[in-house]
KELUM-487279 format. One line per 10 residues: their letters; for each residue y, z, x of N, C-alpha, C. Coordinates in steps of 0.1 Angstrom, whole numbers, plus 5000, padded with zeros to 4 digits. Layout:
<pts>
A	Y Z X Y Z X Y Z X; ...
</pts>
This chain:
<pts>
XXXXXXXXXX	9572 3571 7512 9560 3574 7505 9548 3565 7511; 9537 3572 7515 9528 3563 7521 9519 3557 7513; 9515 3546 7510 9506 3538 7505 9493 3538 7509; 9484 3546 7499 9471 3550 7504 9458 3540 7508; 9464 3526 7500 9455 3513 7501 9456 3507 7516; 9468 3510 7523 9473 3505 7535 9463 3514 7544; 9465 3523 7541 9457 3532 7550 9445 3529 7554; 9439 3530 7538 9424 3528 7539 9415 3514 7545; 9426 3502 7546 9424 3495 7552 9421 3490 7566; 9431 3496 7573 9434 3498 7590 9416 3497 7593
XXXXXXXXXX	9409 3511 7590 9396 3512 7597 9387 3499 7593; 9391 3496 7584 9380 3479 7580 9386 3471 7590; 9397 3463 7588 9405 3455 7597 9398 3456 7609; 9401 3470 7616 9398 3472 7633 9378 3467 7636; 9375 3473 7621 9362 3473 7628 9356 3458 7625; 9362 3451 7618 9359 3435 7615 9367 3431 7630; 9376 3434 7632 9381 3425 7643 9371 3429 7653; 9367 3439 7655 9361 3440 7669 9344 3441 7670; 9340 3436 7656 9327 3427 7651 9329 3414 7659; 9336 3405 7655 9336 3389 7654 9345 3387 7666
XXXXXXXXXX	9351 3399 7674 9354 3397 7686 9339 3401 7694; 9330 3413 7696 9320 3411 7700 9313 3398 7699; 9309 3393 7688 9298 3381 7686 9307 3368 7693; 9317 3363 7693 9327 3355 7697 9319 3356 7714; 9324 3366 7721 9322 3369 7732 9308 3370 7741; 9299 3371 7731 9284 3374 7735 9277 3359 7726; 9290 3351 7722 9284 3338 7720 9274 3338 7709; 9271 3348 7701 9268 3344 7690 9274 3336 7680; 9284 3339 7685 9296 3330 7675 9298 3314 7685; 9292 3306 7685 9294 3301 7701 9308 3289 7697
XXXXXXXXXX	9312 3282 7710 9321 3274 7706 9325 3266 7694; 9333 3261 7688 9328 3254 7674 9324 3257 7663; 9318 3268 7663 9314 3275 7654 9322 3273 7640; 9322 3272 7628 9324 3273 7619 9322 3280 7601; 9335 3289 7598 9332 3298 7585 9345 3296 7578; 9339 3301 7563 9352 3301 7559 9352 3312 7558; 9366 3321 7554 9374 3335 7553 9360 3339 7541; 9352 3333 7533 9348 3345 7520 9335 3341 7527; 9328 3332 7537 9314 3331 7546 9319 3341 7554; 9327 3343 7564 9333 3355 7570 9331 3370 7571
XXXXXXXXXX	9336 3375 7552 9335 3382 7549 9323 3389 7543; 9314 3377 7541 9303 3382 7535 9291 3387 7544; 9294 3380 7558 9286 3383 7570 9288 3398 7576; 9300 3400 7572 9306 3416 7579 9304 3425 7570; 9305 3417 7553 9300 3432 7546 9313 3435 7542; 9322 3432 7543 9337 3437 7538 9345 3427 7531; 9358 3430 7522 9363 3425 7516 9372 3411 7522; 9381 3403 7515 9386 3392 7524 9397 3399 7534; 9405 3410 7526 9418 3414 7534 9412 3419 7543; 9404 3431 7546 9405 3428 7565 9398 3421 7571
XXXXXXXXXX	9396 3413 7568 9389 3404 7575 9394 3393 7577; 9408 3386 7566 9416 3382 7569 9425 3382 7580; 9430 3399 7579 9442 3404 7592 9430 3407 7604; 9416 3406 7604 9407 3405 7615 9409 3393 7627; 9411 3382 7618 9410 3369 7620 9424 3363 7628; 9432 3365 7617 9448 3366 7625 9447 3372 7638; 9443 3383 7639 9443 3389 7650 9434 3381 7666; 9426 3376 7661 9416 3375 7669 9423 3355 7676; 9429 3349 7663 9437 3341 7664 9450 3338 7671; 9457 3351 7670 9465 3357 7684 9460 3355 7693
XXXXXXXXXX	9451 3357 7700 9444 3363 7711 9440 3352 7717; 9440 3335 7708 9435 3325 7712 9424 3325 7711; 9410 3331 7702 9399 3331 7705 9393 3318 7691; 9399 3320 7686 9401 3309 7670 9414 3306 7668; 9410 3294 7659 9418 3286 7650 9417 3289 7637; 9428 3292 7626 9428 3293 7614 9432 3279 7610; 9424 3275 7601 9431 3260 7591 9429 3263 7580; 9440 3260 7570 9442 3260 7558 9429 3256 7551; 9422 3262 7539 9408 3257 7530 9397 3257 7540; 9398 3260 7550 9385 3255 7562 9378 3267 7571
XXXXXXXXXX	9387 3279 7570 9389 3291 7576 9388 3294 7590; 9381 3297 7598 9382 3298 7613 9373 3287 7623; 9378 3284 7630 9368 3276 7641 9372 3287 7652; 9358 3287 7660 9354 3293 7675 9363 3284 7681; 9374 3286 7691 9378 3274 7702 9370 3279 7717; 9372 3267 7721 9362 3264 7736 9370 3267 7744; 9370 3269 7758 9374 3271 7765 9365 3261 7780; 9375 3253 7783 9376 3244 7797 9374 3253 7808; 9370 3246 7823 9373 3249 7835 9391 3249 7836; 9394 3235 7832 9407 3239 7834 9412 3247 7825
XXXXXXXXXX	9408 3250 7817 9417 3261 7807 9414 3279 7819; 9403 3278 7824 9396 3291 7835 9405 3292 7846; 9407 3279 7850 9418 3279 7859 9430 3288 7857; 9438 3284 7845 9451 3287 7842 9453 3301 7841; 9439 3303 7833 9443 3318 7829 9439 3329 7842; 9426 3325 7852 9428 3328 7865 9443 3332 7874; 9447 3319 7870 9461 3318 7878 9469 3330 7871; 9475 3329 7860 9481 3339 7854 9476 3357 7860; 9466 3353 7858 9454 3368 7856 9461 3375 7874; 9457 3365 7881 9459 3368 7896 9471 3374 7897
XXXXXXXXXX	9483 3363 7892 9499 3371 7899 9501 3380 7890; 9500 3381 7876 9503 3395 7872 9494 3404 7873; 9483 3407 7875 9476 3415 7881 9478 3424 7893; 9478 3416 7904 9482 3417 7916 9498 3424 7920; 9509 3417 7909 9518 3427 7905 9521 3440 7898; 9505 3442 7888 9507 3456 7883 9501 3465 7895; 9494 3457 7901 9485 3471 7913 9500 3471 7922; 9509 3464 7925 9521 3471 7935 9530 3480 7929; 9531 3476 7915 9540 3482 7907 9532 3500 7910; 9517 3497 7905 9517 3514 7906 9515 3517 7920
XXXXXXXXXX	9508 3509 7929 9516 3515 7942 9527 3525 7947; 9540 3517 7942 9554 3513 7946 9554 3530 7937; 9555 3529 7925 9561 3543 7919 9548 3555 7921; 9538 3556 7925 9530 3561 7928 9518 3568 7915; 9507 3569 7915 9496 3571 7907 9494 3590 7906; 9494 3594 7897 9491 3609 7897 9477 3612 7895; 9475 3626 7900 9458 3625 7902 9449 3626 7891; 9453 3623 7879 9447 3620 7873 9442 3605 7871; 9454 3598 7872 9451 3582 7874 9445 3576 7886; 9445 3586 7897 9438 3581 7907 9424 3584 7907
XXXXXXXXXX	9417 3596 7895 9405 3598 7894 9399 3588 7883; 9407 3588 7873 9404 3577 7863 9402 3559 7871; 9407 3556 7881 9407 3547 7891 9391 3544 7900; 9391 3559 7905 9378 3557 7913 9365 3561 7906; 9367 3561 7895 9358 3568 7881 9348 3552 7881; 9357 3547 7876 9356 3534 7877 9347 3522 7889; 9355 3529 7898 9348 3522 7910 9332 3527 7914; 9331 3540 7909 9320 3548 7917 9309 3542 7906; 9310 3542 7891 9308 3534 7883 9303 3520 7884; 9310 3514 7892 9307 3495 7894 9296 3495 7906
XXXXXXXXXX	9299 3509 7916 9290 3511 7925 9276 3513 7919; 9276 3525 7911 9263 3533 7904 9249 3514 7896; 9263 3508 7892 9255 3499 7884 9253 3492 7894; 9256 3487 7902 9249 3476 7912 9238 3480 7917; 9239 3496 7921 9224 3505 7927 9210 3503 7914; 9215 3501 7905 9207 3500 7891 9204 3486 7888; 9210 3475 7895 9211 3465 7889 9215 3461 7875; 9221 3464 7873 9224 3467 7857 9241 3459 7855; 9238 3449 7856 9250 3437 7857 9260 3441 7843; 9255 3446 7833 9259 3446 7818 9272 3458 7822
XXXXXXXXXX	9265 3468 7830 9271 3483 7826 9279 3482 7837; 9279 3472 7849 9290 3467 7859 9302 3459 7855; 9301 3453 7844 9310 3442 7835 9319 3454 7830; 9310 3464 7823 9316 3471 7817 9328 3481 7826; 9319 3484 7837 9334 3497 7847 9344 3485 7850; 9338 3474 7856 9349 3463 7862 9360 3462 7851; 9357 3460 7841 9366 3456 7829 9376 3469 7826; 9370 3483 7830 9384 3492 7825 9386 3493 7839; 9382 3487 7848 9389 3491 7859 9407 3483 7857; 9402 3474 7856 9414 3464 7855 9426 3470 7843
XXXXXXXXXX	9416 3470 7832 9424 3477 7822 9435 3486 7824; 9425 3499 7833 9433 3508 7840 9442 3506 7847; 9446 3497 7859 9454 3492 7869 9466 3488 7859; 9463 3479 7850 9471 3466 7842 9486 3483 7832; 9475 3493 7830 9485 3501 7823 9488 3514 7830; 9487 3517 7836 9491 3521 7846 9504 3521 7853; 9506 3507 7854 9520 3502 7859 9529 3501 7847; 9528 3512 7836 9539 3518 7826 9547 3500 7823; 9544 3489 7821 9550 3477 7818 9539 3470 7802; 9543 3479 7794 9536 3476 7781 9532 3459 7777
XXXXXXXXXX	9544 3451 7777 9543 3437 7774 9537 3431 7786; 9533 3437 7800 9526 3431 7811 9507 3432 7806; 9508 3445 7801 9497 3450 7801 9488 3442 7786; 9498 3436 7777 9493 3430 7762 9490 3417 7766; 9497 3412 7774 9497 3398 7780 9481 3394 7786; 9481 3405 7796 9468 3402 7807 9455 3406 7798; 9458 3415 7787 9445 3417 7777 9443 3406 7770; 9449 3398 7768 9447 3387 7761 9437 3380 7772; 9443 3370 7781 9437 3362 7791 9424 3368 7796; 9421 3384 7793 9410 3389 7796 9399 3387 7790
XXXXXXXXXX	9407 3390 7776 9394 3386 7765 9393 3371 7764; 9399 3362 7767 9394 3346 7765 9387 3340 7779; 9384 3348 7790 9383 3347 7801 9363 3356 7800; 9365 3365 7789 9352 3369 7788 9343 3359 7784; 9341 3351 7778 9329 3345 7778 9323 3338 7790; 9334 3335 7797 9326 3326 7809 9323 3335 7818; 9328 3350 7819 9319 3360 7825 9308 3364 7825; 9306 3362 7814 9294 3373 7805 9284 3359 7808; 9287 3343 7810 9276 3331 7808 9276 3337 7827; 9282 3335 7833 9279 3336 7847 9277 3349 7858
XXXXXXXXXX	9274 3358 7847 9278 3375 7859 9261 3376 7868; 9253 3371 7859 9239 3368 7862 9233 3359 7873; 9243 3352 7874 9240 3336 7881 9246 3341 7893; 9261 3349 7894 9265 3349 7910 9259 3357 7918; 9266 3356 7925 9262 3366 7938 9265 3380 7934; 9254 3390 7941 9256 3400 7936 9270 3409 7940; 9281 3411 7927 9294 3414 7930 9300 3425 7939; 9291 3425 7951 9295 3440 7960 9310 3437 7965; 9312 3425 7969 9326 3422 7978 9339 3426 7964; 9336 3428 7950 9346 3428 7940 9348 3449 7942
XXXXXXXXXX	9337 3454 7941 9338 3469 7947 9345 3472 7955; 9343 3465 7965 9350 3466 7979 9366 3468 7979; 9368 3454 7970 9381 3451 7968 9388 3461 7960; 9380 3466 7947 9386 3473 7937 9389 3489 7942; 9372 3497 7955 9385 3507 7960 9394 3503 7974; 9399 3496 7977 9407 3489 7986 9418 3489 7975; 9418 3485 7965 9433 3489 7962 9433 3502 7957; 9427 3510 7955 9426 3524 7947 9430 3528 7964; 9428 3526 7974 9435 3533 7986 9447 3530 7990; 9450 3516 7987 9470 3516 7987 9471 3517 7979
XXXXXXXXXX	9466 3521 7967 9473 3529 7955 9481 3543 7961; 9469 3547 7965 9468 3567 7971 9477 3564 7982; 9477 3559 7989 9488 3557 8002 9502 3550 8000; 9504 3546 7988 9518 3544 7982 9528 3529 7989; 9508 3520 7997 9513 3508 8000 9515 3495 7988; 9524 3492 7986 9524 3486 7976 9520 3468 7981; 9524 3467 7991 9525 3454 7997 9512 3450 8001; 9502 3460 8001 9487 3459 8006 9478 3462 7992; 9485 3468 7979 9482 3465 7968 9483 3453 7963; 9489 3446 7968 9492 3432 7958 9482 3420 7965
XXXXXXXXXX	9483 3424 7984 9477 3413 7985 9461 3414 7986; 9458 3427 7986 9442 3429 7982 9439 3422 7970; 9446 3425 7958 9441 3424 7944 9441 3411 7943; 9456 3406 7950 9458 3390 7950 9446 3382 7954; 9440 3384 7968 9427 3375 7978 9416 3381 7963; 9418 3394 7962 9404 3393 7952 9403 3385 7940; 9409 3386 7929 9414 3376 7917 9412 3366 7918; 9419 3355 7932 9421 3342 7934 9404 3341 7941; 9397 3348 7945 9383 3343 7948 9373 3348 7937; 9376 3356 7931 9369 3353 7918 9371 3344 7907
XXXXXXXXXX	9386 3340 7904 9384 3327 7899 9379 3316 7902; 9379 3313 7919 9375 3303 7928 9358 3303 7925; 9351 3315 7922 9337 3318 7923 9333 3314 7907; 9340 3319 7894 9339 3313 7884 9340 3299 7877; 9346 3293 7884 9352 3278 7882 9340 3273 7888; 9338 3273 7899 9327 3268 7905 9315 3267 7904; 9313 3280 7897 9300 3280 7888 9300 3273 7874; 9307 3270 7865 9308 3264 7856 9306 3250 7859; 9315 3247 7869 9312 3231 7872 9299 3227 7875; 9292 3236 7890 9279 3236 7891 9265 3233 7876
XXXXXX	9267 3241 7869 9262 3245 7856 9265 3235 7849; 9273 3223 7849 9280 3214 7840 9285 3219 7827; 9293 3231 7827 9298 3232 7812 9314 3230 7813; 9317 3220 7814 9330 3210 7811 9342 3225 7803; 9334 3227 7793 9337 3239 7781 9328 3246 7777; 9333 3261 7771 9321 3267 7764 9331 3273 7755
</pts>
């Protein structure tokens, strides 16, 4: 028998979590930050329970800390913390673009692929760094699931979303990201050509010099953490 309270909950929950995951991310919420569960709730407009399981959620994900009576803190995020998750981001990454290499992409995934790219292209022509964040970001998404490896693909969404804020402080500041285009249809071509070994090390050199380009900029900028 299904429980109708359960139900009606889910849509609160999702849309609180992906409230206070926006503001987190776009640093309205900025590091440190501090609320409790019923300040929380009262800022979103909804009750404590999803906004509770909002919280958990987002807690998972590493973006907060829950403490008992105190409710959530923003956590910060280091250069060396940028590093790690770079490092991570690179080899499984670079792994899922072989994996779909290796068993090969059907044409729908290989349009949904360059959908993306022509996308990251369109916004550079526009200058429009926001709506380039945005194709870059399912581009990866896309690659990461793609390679049919569910627990690969939950893993790397995480490090992605704790990896977004230092994007979003620096997409402005770098250089403008033509060489990440380049790279992204470079592997959408040893995707289509079923090279897997030229998927991994494109994605690989790209990853590892984007991390190399974000760390750098951080340090530059002096932000230790954000």
């Amino acid at each position: 028998m299904t429980n109708p309270g359960i139900e009606a909950k889910i849509p609160y929950s999702r849309a609180a979590y992906w409230q206070l995951r926006s503001w987190i991310l776009d640093n309205e919420m900025p590091a440190g930050y501090q609320a409790t569960e019923q300040e929380v709730a009262s800022v979103l407009g909804m009750s404590r329970t999803p906004t509770r399981e909002a919280m958990l959620r987002l807690e998972n994900e590493g973006l907060i800390e829950l403490r008992s009576r105190h409710g959530m803190r923003v956590l910060p995020i280091s250069t060396d913390d940028m590093r790690e998750i770079y490092e991570i981001l690179t080899g499984l990454e670079a792994s899922a673009a072989a994996s779909v290499a290796e068993k090969g992409a059907n044409e729908t995934e290989i349009a949904e692929l360059e959908s993306s790219v022509a996308d990251m292209d369109q916004a550079l022509d526009n200058d429009d760094l926001d709506s380039w964040m945005a194709a870059d970001a399912r581009f990866h998404h896309l690659l990461v699931n793609f390679s049919g490896n569910k627990r690969l693909a939950s893993v790397v969404d995480i490090f992605l979303t704790q990896a977004a804020r230092a994007r979003k402080l620096t997409v402005k500041l770098r250089p403008k990201p033509t060489k990440s285009n380049i790279a992204h249809a470079a592997v959408v071509d040893a995707i289509k050509n079923r090279d897997s070994d030229n998927a991994w090390q494109v994605h690989m050199q790209h990853r590892k010099e984007s991390g190399e380009m974000l760390i750098g900029l951080l340090q530059d900028l002096g932000f230790p953490h954000l």
